[in-house]
C-alpha positions as CSV (number, residue, x, y, z in Angstrom):
1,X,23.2,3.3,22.7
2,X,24.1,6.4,24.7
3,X,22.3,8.1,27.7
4,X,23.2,11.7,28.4
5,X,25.7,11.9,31.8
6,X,24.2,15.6,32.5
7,X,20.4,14.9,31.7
8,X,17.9,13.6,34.0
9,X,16.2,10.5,32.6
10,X,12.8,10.6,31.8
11,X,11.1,7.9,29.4
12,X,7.8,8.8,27.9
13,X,6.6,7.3,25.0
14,X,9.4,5.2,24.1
15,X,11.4,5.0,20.9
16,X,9.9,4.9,17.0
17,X,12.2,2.2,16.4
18,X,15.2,1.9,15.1
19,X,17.7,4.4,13.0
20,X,17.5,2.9,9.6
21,X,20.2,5.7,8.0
22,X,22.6,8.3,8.6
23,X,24.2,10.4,8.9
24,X,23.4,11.7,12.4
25,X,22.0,15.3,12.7
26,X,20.7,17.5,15.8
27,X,16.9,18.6,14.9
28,X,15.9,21.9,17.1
29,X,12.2,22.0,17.9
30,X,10.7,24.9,20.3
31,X,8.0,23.6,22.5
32,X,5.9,26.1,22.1
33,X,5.0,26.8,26.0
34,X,7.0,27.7,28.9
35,X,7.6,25.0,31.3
36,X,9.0,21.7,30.7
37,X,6.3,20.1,32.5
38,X,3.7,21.2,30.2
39,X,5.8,20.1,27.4
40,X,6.2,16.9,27.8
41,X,2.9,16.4,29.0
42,X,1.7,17.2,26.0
43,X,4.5,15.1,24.1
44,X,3.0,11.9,26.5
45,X,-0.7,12.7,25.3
46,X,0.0,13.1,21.7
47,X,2.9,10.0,21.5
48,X,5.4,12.8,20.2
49,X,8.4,12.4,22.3
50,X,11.9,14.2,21.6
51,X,15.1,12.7,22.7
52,X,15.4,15.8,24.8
53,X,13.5,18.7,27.0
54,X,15.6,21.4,27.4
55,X,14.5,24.6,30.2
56,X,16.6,26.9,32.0
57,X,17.7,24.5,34.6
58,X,17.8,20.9,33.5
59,X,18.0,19.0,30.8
60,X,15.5,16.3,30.3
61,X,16.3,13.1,28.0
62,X,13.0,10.7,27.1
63,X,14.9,8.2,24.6
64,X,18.3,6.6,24.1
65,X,20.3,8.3,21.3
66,X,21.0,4.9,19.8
67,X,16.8,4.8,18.8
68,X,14.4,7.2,17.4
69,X,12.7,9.9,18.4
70,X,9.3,10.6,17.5
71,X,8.7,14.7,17.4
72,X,9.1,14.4,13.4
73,X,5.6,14.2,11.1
74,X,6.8,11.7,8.6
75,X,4.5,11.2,5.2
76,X,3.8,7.7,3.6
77,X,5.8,7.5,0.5
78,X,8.3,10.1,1.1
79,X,11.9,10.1,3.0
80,X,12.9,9.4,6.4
81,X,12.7,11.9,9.4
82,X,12.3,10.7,12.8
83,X,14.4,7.6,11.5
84,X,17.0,9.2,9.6
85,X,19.6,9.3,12.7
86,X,17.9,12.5,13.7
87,X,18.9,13.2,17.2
88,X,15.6,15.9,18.5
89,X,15.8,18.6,21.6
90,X,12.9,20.2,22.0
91,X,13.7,24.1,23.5
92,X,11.4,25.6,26.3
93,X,10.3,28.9,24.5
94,X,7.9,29.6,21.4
95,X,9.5,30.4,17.8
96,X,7.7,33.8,18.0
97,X,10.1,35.3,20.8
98,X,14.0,35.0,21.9
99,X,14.9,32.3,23.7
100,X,16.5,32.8,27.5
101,X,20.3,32.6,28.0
102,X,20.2,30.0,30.5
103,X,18.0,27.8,28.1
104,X,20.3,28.2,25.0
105,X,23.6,27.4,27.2
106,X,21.7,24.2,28.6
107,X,21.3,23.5,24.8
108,X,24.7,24.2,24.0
109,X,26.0,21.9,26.7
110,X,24.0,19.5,25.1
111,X,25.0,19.5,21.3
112,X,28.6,20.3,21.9
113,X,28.7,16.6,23.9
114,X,26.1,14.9,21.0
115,X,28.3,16.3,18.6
116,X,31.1,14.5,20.0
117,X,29.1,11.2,20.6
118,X,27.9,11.3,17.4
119,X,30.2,12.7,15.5
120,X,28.3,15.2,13.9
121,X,29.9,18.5,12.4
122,X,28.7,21.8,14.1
123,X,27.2,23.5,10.4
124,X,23.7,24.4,9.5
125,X,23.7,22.2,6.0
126,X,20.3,23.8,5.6
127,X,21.3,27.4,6.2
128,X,20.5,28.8,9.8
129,X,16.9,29.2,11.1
130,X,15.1,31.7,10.1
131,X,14.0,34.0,12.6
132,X,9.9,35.5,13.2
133,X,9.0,39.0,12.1
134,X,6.7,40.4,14.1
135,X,6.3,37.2,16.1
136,X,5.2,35.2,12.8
137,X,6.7,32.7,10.1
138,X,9.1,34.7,8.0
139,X,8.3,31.9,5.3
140,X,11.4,30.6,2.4
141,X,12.7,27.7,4.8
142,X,15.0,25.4,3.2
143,X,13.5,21.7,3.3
144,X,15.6,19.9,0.5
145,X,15.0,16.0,0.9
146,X,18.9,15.7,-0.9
147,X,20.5,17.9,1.8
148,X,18.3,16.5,4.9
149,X,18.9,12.6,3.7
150,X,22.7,13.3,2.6
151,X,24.3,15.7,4.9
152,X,25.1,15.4,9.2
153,X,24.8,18.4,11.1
154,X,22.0,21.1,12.8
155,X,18.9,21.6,11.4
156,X,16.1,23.4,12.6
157,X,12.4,21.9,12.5
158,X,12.2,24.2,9.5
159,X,14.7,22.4,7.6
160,X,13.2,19.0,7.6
161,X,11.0,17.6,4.8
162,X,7.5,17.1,5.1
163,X,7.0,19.0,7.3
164,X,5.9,22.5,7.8
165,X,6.5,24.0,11.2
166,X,9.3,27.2,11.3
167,X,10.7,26.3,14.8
168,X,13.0,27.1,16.0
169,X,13.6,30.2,14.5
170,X,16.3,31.1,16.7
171,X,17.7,34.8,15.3
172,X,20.9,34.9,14.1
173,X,22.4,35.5,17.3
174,X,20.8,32.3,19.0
175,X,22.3,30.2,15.8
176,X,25.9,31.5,16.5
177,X,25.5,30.7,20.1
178,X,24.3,27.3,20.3
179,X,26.7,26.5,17.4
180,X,29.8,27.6,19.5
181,X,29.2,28.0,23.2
182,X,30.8,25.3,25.1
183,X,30.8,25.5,29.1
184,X,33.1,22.7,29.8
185,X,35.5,23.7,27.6
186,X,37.1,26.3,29.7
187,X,39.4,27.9,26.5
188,X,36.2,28.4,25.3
189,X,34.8,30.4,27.9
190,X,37.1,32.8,27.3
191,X,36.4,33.9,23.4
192,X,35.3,37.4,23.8
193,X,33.4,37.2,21.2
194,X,31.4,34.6,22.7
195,X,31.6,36.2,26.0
196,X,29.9,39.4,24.6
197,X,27.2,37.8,22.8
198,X,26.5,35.6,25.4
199,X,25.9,38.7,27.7
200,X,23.6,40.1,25.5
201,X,21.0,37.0,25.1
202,X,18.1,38.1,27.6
203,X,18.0,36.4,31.3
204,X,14.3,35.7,31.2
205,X,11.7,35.8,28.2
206,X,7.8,35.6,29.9
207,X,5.5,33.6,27.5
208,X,2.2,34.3,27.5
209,X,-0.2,32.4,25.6
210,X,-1.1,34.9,22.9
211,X,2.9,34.2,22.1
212,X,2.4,30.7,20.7
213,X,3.1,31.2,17.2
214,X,2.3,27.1,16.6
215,X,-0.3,25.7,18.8
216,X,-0.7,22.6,17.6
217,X,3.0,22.0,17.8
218,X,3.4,19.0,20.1
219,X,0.6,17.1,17.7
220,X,2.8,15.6,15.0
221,X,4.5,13.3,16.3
222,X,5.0,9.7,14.9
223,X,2.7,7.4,16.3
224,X,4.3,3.9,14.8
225,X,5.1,1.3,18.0
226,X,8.9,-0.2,17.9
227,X,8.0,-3.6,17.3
228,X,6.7,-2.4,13.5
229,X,9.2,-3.2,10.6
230,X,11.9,-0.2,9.6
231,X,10.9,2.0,6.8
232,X,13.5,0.9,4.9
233,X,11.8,-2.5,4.2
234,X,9.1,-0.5,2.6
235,X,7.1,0.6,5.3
236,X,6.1,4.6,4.9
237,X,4.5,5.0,8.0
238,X,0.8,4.3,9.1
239,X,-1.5,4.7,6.3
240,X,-3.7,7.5,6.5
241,X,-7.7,6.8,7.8
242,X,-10.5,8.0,6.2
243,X,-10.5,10.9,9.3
244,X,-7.4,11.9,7.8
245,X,-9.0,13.6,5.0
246,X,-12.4,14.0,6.2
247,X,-13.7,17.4,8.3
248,X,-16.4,16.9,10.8
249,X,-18.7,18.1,8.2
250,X,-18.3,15.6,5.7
251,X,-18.0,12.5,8.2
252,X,-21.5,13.6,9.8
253,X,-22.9,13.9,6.3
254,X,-21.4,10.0,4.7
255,X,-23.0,8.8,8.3
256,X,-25.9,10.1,7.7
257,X,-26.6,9.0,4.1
258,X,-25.4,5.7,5.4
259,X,-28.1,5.5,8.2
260,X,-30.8,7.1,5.7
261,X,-29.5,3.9,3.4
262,X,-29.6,1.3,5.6
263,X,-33.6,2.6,7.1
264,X,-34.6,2.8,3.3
265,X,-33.5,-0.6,2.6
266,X,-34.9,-2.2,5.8
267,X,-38.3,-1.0,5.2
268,X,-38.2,-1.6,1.2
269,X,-37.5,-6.0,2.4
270,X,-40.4,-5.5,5.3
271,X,-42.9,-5.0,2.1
272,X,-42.2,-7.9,0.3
């Protein structure tokens, strides 16, 4: 079990459950908005709570690091996410734009002290994010199941199977930073390297809503309560309902035949 000393506690949802694998890895989600507070409202109405909210000035944690997270869609039948000892921090920004400096040193903060909790290595097994063109989803994201179930480290929301999100798409730049800024090691703080491209991160990045590259973002979260079995008893998450295939469309129509049904059988016993 392990609470954050820096972050200010903030349950939501509670946990999945249980971590029923490892290694541990740091999953980076953007929130797709630009306050905390609408954030994890969101995460509370749609049951998809990360570990971590992470803004320019404080660092949010929802769940103990010892249980899972639930900002991961995870498929019946195919391999862990949320479960696999994936540690989640969701960023305050959209994949579509850069994210502030004061933001991605609030997330550095954070990793550099998970990876040391943890113990897991500072490396991008998947390769780096990939950033937007033009604001969109530059596509060819590495989701291998062997590297996500086999390998600790930082991955992106991009990296992880089954799903199909591009966040965080931080640019090359942003990957560097978060990998190696540390601001309580003080040796650190003085790699001019790091200096310089800390300098050049922007201050401030307005988001406007015509900048959410993935609006439904904060909807695909698992919704499995922590009293259920761990998946690796068999369990696959939930299994799908009929709405999870059917449009609007076709539901109104089956109801409909299924009324018309019923009103032709009722008045074809009446005669008799």
């Amino acid at each position: 079990m392990a609470r954050c000393p820096f972050a200010k506690w903030s349950p939501i949802s509670g946990p999945v459950g249980s971590f029923v694998g490892g290694p541990f890895r740091i999953v980076h989600h953007t929130t797709e908005g630009n306050s905390a507070a609408g954030a994890i409202a969101a995460f509370r109405a749609h049951r998809s709570d990360p570990h971590f909210t992470v803004d320019q000035t404080t660092i949010y944690q929802h769940i103990d690091t010892g249980l899972s997270a639930r900002a991961l869609r995870n498929l019946t039948g195919g391999v862990e996410t949320n479960r696999l000892s994936a540690i989640q921090i969701e960023v305050v920004g959209t994949a579509g734009r850069p994210k502030a400096r004061p933001t991605l040193e609030n997330v550095a903060r954070l990793c550099r002290w998970l990876e040391k909790t943890h113990e897991i290595p500072s490396e991008w097994p998947s390769g780096p994010p990939k950033p937007a063109v033009n604001g969109q989803d530059p596509g060819g994201h590495n989701r291998s199941p062997q590297i996500w179930v086999s390998r600790g480290g930082h991955y992106g929301h991009c990296h992880v199977p089954e799903n199909i999100h591009w966040d965080p798409a931080y640019t090359a730049e942003e990957a560097v930073f978060v990998m190696r800024y540390d601001p309580d090691n003080a040796g650190a703080l003085q790699d001019p390297e790091i200096e310089a491209l800390r300098e050049s991160l922007p201050e401030e990045v307005p988001i406007e809503f015509e900048d959410i590259a993935i609006p439904d973002h904060a909807d695909v979260g698992e919704e499995e309560d922590v009293d259920q079995p761990p998946r690796s008893e068999g369990r696959r998450g939930r299994m799908p309902s009929f709405g999870s295939y059917a449009s609007p469309e076709v539901a109104v129509l089956i109801a409909g035949l299924f009324f018309a049904g019923s009103f032709l059988l009722i008045r074809s016993l009446s005669r008799r």
